[in-house]
Every structure is written in structure tokens, then in C-alpha cells.
C-alpha positions as CSV (number, residue, x, y, z in Angstrom):
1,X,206.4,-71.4,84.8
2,X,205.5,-71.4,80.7
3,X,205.3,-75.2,80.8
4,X,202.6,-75.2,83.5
5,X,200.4,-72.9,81.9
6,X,200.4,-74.3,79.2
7,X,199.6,-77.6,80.8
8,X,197.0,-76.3,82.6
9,X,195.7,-74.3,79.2
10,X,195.7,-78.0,77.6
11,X,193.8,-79.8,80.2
12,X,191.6,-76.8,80.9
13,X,190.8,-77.1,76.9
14,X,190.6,-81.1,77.0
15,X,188.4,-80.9,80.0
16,X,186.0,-78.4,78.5
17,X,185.9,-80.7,75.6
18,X,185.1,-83.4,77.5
19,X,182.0,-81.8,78.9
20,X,181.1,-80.8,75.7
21,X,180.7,-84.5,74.5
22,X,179.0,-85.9,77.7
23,X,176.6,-82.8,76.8
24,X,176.3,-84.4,73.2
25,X,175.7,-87.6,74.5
26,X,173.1,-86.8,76.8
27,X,171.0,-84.6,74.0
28,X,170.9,-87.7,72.0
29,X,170.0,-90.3,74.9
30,X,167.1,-87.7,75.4
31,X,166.0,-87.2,71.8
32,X,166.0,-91.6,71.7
33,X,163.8,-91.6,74.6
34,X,161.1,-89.3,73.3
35,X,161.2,-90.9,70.4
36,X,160.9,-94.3,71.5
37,X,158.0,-93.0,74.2
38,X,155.8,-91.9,70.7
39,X,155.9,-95.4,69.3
40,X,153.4,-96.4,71.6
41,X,151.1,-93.1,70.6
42,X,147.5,-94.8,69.1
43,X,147.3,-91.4,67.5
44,X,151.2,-91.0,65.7
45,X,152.1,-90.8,62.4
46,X,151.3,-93.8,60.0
47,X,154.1,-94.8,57.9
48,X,153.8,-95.4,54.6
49,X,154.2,-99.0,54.5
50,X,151.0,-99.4,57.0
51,X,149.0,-97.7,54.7
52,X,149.3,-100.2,51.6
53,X,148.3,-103.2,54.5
54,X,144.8,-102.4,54.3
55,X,142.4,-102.6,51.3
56,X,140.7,-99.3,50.1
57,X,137.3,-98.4,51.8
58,X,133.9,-99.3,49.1
């Protein structure tokens, strides 16, 4: 009986770690889409190299 519990212990703990990552993965598929949604913005944030395109205003 000790042997099964601690099989089921180990996949219990290998299953929870498993969810854990699919969790991860999901965060940073979401955080990729909003950030790729936001490049199309006219109104985001310039970058520094799109300032120095454009001459100074007179």
C-alpha cells in the first residue's frame, strides 16, 4: 500500500505541475496578444527611433 501512495502523491504533484505551466503558457499567449493588438493604436507610444525620422519643427 506505501508504494501506491506514493505513486499517486507523485503524479498528483506532476499533474498539478503540469497545470501550473499550461497556466504559464496561457498568461504569456495573452500578454502577446494585447501587445500585438496596441501596435496598430494611431495614438501608442513613439519609440525613440521614430522620433529622430523627422526634422525639427521652424
Amino acid at each position: 500500500m506505501y508504494e501506491y501512495e506514493i505513486y499517486r502523491t507523485a503524479s498528483a504533484e506532476l499533474i498539478r505541475r503540469a497545470d501550473a505551466e499550461r497556466e504559464l503558457g496561457r498568461a504569456r499567449t495573452a500578454r502577446r496578444a494585447a501587445r500585438r493588438t496596441g501596435r496598430h493604436d494611431p495614438e501608442g507610444r513613439v519609440r525613440e527611433d521614430d522620433r529622430v525620422r523627422f526634422a525639427p519643427a521652424a
